[in-house]
C-alpha positions as CSV (number, residue, x, y, z in Angstrom):
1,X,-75.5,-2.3,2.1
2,X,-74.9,1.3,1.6
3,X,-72.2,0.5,-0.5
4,X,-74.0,-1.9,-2.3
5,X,-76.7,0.8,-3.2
6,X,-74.0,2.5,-4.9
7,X,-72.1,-0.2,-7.1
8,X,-76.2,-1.0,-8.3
9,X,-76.8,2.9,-9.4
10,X,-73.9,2.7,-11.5
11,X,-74.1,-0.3,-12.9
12,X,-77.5,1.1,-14.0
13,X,-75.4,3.6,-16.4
14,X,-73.2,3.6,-18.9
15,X,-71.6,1.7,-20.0
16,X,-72.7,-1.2,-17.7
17,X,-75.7,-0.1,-18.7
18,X,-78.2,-2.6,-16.6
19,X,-80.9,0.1,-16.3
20,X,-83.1,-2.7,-14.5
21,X,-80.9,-2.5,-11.4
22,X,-82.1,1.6,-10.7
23,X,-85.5,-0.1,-9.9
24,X,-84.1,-2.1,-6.8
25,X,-80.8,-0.2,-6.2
26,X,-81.8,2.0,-3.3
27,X,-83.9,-1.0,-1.5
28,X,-80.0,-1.9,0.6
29,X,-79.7,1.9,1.2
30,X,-82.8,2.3,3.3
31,X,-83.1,-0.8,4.7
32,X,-79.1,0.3,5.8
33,X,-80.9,4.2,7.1
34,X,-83.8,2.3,8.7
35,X,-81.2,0.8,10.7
36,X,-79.6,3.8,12.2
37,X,-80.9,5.5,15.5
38,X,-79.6,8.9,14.7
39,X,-79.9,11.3,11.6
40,X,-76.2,12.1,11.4
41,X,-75.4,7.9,11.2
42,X,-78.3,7.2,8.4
43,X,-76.8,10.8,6.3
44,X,-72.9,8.8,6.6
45,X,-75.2,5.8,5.2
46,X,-76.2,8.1,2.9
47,X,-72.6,9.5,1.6
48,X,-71.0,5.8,1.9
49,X,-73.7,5.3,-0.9
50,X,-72.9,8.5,-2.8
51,X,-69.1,8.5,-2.5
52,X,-68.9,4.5,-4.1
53,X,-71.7,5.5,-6.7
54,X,-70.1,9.3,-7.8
55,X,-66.5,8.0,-7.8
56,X,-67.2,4.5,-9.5
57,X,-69.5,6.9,-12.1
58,X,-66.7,9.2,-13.0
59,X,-64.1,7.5,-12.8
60,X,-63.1,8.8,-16.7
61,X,-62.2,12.0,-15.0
62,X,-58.7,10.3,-14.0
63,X,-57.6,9.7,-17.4
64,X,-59.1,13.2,-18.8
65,X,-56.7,15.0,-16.0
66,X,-54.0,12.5,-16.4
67,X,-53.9,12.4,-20.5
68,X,-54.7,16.2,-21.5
69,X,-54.4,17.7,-18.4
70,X,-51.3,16.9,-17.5
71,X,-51.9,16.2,-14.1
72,X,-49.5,13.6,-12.7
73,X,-51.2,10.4,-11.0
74,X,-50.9,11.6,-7.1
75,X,-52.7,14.6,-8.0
76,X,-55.7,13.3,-10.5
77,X,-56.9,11.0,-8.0
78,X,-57.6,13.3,-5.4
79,X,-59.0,15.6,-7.3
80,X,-61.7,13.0,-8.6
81,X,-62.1,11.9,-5.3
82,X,-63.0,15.4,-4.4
83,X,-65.5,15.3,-6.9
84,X,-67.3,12.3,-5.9
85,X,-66.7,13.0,-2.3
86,X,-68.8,16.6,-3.2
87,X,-71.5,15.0,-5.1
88,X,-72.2,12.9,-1.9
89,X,-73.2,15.2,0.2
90,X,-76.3,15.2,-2.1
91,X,-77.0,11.4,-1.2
92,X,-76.4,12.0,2.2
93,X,-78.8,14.7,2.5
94,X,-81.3,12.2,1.2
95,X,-80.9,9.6,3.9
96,X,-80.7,11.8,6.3
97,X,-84.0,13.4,5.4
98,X,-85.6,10.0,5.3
99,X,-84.1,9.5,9.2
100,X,-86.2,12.4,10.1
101,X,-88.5,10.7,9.5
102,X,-88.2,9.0,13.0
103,X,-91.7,7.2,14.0
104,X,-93.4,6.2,10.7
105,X,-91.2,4.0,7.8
106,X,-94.5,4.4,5.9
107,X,-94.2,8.5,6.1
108,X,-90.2,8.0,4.8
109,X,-90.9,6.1,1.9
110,X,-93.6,7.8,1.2
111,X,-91.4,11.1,1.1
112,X,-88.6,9.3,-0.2
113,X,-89.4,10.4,-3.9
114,X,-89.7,13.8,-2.6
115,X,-86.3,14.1,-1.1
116,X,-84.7,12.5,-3.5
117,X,-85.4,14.8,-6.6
118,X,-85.5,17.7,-4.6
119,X,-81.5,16.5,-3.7
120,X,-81.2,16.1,-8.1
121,X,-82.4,19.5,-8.6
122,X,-80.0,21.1,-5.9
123,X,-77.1,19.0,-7.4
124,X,-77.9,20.5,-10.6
125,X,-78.4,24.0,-10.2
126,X,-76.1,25.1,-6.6
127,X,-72.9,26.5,-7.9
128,X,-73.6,25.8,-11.8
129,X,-74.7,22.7,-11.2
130,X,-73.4,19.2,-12.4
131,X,-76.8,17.1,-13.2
132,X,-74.7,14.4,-14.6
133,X,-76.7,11.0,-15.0
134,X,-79.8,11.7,-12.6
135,X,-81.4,8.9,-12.3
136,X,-84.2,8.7,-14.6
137,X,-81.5,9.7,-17.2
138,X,-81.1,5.4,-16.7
139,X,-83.8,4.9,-18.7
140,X,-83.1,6.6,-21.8
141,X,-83.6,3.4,-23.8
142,X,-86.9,2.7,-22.0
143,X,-88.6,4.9,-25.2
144,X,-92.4,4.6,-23.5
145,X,-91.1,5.4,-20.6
146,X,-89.6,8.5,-21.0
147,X,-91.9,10.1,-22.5
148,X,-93.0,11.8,-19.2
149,X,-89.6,14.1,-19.6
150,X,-92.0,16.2,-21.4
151,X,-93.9,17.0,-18.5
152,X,-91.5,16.4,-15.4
153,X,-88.1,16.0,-17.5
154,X,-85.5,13.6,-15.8
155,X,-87.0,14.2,-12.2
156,X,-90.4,12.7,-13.0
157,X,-88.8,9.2,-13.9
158,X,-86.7,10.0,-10.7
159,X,-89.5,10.3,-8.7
160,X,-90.9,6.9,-10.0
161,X,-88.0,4.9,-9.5
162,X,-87.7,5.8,-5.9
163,X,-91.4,5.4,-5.7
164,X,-90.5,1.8,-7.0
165,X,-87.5,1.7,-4.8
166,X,-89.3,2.6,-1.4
167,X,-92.5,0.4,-1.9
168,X,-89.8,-2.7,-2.2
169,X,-88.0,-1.6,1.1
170,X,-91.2,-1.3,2.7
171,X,-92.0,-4.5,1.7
172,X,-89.0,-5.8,3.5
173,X,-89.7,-4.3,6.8
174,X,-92.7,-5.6,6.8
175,X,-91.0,-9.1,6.0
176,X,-88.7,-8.9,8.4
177,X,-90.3,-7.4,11.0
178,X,-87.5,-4.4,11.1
179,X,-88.2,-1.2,12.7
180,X,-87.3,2.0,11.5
181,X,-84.6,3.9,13.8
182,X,-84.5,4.4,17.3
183,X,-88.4,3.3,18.3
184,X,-89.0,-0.5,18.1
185,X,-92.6,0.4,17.7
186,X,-92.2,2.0,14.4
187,X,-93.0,-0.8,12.4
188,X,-94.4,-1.1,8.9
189,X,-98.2,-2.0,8.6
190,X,-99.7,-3.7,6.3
191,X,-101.7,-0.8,5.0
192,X,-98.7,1.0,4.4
193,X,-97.3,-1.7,2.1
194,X,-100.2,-2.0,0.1
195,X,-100.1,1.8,-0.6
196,X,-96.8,2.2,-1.4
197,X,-97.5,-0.6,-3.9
198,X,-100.6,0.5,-5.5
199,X,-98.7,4.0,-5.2
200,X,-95.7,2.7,-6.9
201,X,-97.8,0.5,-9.8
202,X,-100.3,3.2,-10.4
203,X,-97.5,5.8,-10.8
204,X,-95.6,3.3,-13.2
205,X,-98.6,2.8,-15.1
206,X,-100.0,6.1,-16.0
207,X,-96.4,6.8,-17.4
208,X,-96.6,3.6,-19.3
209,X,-99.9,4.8,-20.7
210,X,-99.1,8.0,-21.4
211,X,-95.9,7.2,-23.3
212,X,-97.8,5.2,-25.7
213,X,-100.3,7.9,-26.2
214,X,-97.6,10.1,-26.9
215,X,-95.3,8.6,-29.3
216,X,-98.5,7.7,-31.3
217,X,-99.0,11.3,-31.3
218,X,-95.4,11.7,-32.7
219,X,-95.3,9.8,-34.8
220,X,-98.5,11.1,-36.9
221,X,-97.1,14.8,-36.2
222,X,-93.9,13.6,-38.0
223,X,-95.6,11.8,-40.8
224,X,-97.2,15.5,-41.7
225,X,-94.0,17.5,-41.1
226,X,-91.6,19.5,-43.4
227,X,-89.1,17.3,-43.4
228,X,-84.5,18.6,-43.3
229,X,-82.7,16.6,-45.0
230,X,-79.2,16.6,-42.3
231,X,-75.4,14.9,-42.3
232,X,-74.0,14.4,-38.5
233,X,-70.1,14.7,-39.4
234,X,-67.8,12.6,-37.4
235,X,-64.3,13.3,-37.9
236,X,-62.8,10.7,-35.5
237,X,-59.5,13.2,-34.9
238,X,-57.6,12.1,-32.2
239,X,-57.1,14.5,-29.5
240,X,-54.1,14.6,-29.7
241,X,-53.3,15.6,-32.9
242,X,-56.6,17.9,-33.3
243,X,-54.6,21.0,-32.4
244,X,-51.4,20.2,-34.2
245,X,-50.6,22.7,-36.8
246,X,-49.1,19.8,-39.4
247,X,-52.4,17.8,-39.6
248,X,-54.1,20.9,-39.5
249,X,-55.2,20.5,-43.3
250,X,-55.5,17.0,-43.4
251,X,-58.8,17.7,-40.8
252,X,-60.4,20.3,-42.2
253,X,-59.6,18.3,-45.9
254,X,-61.8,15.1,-43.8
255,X,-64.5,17.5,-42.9
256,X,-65.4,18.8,-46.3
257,X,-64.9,15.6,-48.1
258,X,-67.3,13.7,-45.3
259,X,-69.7,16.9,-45.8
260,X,-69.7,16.6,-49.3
261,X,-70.8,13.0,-49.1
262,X,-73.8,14.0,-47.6
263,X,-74.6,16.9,-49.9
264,X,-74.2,13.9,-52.8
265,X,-77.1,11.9,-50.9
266,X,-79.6,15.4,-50.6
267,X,-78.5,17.2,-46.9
268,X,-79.7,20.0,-46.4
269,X,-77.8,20.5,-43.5
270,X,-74.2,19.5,-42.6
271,X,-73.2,19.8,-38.8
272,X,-69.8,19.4,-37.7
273,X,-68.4,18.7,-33.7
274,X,-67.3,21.2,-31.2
275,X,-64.5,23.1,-32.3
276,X,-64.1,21.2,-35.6
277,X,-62.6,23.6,-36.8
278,X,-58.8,23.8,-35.5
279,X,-58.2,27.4,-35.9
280,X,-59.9,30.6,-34.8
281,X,-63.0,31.3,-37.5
282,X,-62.6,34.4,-39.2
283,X,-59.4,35.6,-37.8
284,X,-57.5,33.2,-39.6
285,X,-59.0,34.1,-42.8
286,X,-57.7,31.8,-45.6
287,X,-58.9,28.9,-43.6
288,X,-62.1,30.4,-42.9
289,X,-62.8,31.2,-46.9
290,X,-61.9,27.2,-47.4
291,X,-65.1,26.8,-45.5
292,X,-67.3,29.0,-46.7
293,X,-66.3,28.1,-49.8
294,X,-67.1,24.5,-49.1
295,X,-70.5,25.3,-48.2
296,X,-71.7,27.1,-51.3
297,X,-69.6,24.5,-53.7
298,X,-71.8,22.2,-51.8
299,X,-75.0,24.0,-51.7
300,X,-76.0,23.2,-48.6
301,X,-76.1,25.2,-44.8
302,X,-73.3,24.1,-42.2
303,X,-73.5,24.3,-38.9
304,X,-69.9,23.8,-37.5
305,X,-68.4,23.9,-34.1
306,X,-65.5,26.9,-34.4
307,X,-62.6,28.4,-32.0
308,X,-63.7,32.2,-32.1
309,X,-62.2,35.3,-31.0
310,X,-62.5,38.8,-31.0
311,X,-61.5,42.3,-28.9
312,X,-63.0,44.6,-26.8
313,X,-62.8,48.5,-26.2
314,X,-59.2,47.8,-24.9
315,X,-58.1,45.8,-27.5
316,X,-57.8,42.9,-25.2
317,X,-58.9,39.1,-26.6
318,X,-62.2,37.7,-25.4
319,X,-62.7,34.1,-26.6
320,X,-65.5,32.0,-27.2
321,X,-66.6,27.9,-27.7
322,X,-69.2,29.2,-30.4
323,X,-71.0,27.4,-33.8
324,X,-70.8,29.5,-36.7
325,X,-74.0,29.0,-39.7
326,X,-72.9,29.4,-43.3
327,X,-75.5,29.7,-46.0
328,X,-75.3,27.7,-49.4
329,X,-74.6,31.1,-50.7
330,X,-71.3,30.9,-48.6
331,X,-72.3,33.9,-46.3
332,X,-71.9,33.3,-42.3
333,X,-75.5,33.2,-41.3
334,X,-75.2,33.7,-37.6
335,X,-73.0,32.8,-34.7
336,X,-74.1,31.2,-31.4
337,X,-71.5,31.4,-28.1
338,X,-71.5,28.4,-25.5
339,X,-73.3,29.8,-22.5
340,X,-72.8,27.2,-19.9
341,X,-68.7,27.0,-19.5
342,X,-67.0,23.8,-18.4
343,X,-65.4,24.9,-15.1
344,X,-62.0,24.8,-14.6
345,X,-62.2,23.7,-18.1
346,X,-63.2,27.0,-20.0
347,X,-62.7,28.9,-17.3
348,X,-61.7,28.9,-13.6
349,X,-64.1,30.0,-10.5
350,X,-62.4,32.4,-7.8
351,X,-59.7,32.7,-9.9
352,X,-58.7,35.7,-8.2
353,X,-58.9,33.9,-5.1
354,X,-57.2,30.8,-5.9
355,X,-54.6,31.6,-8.8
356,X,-52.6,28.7,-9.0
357,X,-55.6,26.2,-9.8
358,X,-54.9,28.4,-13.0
359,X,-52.6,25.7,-14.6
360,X,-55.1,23.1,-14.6
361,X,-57.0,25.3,-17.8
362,X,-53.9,26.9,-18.9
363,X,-54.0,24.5,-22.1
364,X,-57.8,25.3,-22.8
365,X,-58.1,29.4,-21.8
366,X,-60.3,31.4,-20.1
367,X,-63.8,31.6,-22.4
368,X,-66.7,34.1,-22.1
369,X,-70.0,33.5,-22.1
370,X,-72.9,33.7,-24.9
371,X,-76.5,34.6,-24.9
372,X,-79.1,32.2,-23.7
373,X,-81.8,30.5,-26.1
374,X,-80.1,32.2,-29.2
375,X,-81.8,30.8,-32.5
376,X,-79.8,30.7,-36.1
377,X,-81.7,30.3,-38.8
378,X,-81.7,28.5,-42.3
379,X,-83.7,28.2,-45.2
380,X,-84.5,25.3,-47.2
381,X,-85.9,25.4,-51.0
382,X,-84.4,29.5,-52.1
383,X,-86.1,32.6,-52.4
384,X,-89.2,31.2,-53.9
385,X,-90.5,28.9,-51.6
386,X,-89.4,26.4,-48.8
387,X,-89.4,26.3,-45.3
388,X,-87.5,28.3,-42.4
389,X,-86.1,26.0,-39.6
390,X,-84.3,27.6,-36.5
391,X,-81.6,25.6,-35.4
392,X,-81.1,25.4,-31.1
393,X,-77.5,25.0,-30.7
394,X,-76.4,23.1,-27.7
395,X,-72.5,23.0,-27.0
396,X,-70.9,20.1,-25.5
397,X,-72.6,19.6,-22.1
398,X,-74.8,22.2,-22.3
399,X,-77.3,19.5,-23.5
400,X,-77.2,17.6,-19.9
401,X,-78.6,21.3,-18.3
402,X,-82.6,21.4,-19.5
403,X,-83.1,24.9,-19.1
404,X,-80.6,25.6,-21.8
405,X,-82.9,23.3,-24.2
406,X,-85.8,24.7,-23.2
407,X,-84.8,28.4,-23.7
408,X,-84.1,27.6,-27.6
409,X,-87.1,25.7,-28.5
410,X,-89.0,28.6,-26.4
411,X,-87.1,31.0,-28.8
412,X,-87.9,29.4,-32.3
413,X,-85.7,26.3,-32.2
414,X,-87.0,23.5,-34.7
415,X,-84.4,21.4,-34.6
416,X,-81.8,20.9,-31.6
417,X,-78.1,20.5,-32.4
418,X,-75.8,19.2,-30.1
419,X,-72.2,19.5,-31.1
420,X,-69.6,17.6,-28.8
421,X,-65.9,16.7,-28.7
422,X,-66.2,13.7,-26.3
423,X,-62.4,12.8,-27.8
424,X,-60.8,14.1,-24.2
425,X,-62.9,11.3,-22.6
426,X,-61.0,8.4,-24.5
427,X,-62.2,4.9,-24.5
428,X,-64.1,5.2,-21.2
429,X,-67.6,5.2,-20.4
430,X,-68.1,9.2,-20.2
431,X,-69.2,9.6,-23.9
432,X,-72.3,7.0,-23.8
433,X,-73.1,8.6,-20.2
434,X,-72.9,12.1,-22.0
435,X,-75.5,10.2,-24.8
436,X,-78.0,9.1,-22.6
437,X,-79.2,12.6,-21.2
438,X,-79.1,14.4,-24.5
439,X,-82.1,11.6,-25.3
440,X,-84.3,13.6,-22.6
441,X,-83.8,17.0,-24.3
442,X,-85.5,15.9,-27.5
443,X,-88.3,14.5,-25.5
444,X,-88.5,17.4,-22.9
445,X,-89.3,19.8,-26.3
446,X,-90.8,17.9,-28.2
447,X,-88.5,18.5,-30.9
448,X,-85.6,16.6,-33.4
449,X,-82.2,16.5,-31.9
450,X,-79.1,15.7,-34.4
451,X,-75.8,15.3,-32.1
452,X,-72.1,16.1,-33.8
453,X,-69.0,14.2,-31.5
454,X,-65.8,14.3,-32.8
């Protein structure tokens, strides 16, 4: 049954994408805990859940290792199992709480919510965190029902689906007649069945409610808006070949000519992926005047995703993932530096400690980090007159950590831009999983969000 509870939280993602099953997925789970006697059997029910769910979610992180990391077969598949095996310890916490729970299955599923976002939020902050498809993030087509993000963000609809989760496994013990652990006597009651349910149906439908009110409220707020006019650019370069100095103008030629497109139709804007640019921005500088260029010929601002570099005090190279702003006037506007590295990606943790996992990044570099909530700005309409809009950049997965979000629209972001290269994920079901959590950001701030992937 554990294992069960895992194949039914995936299948409730991307690409499977049967967000109906989250609402029933953890009923075999603790109906599998309520079974055990001790705390340590119900926490290995727990991480039988966690290690099918984590490893059947990410299983894209196989062919990302095998295809551009090099990594031959024997050694990608532990790693990933590492991964998933990690990410279960979270899962196993939870079922293990709820076994603590020893003399009262009502108590447990009443808690259940409780334990289970408070395990989200340590799996998404402890040791940088990986808050990859929490499971509200489930819902993100469920439009009314989102709309709590902007009070609770991903853990609110969390909290409800367990809620959901534990009233229908309370249910069962009822039915059944099951007791929970060790003590026959600890049965569910009726009264305890009833609450859950009106619990579970009353939490369900304030959000329902409340969604409505608020995307009513949206929608007016929108009608009265400025409005910026902006092209997404999708250059559809293989990965390949993205870094391959003979296709090299052939890519950037594909950006400007999709660009100007846009400018043709009224954009304002024009934002390009992560790293669109396959060179270093201003060091390389004939390439980096073809831009610029680009965007005055075209008369509008671009946003694009650019390699950067520069030196320190001791002449040494420090790199950066950053977005670069150029005005229709040609002139870079400002530059914004991922803040949140990809580890062992963009750079490598205890490095010092452990040099040799050093060739799992040596295709990629070691990157620095930027400054938090840092707002560009552009201006629409010329000297005269118009409107100012300041544009929260969000780099690659950057947009599945909230704070990050929340720290540019706190700063004076209007518009959220997310620029991605989801290329190294292939064909697999790691760029629609990446999709469905940058939905909660725009709802979390209340604010537009335009998304550049490769």
């Amino acid at each position: 049954m554990a294992a069960g509870s895992g194949l039914l939280l995936t299948a409730a993602f991307p690409k499977i994408g049967w967000d109906f099953l989250a609402w029933v997925a953890l009923i075999p789970l603790m109906l599998a805990v309520a079974g055990q006697r001790r705390i340590g059997a119900a926490f290995r029910m727990g991480y039988i859940a966690g290690l099918v769910h984590f490893t059947s979610l990410t299983y894209w992180v196989v062919h990302t290792m095998r295809t551009y990391g090099g990594l031959p077969l024997y050694l990608a598949v532990p790693l990933w199992f590492l991964l998933g095996a990690y990410l279960a310890l979270y899962t196993g916490l939870f079922a293990g709480a709820l076994a603590a729970c020893r003399r009262s299955p009502a108590r447990a599923m009443a808690l259940a919510p409780v334990f289970w976002v408070a395990a989200e939020y340590l799996r998404g902050t402890l040791f940088t965190g990986f808050p990859w498809e929490l499971l509200g993030y489930s819902q993100h087509r469920r439009l009314v029902l989102i709309q709590t993000a902007d009070l609770a963000g991903p853990y609110g609809l969390s909290f409800l689906i367990v809620a959901v989760n534990a009233a229908g496994a309370l249910f069962i013990l009822r039915r059944r007649g099951l007791p929970w652990g060790a003590d026959p006597t600890a049965r569910a009651g009726r009264t305890g069945v009833i609450a859950a349910a009106a619990l579970a149906a009353g939490l369900a439908g304030a959000a329902v409610a409340y969604g409505m009110i608020r995307i009513d409220a949206v929608d007016r707020a929108a009608a009265a808006a400025d409005r910026l006019r902006a092209t997404v650019v999708q250059g559809n370069v293989r990965q390949e070949m993205k870094w391959d100095p003979d296709h090299r103008d052939e890519i950037l030629e594909r950006y400007i000519r999709l660009s100007g497109e846009g400018a043709r139709q009224g954009a304002d804007l024009a934002i390009w992926p992560e790293t669109a640019t396959p060179f270093h921005f201003t060091h390389n500088r004939g390439l980096t005047r073809r831009v610029t260029a680009a965007a005055d010929d075209m008369d509008l601002w671009l946003l694009a995703g650019t390699p950067f570099f520069t030196r320190n005090a001791l002449g040494e190279a420090e790199f950066y993932n950053s977005a670069h702003l150029m005005g229709p006037d040609g002139r870079i506007a400002g530059r914004y530096d991922k803040v949140h590295l990809v580890p062992y990606g963009e750079y490598v943790p205890l490095q010092r400690y452990m040099p040799f996992i050093g060739k799992l990044v040596a295709h990629v570099g070691d990157f620095q980090t930027g400054e938090k909530g840092r707002v560009l700005l552009a201006r629409t309409g010329g000297a005269g007159g118009g409107a100012s809009y300041g544009l929260g950049t969000l780099i690659c997965y950057e947009i599945i950590f909230p704070d990050l979000a929340r720290a540019a629209a706190a700063g004076g972001a209007n518009l959220l831009a997310n620029l991605t290269n989801d290329a190294w994920y292939g064909r697999t079901s790691a760029p629609f999983q990446h999709f469905s959590m940058a939905v909660f950001r725009a709802v979390e701030n209340r604010r537009a969000l335009a998304r550049a992937a490769n």
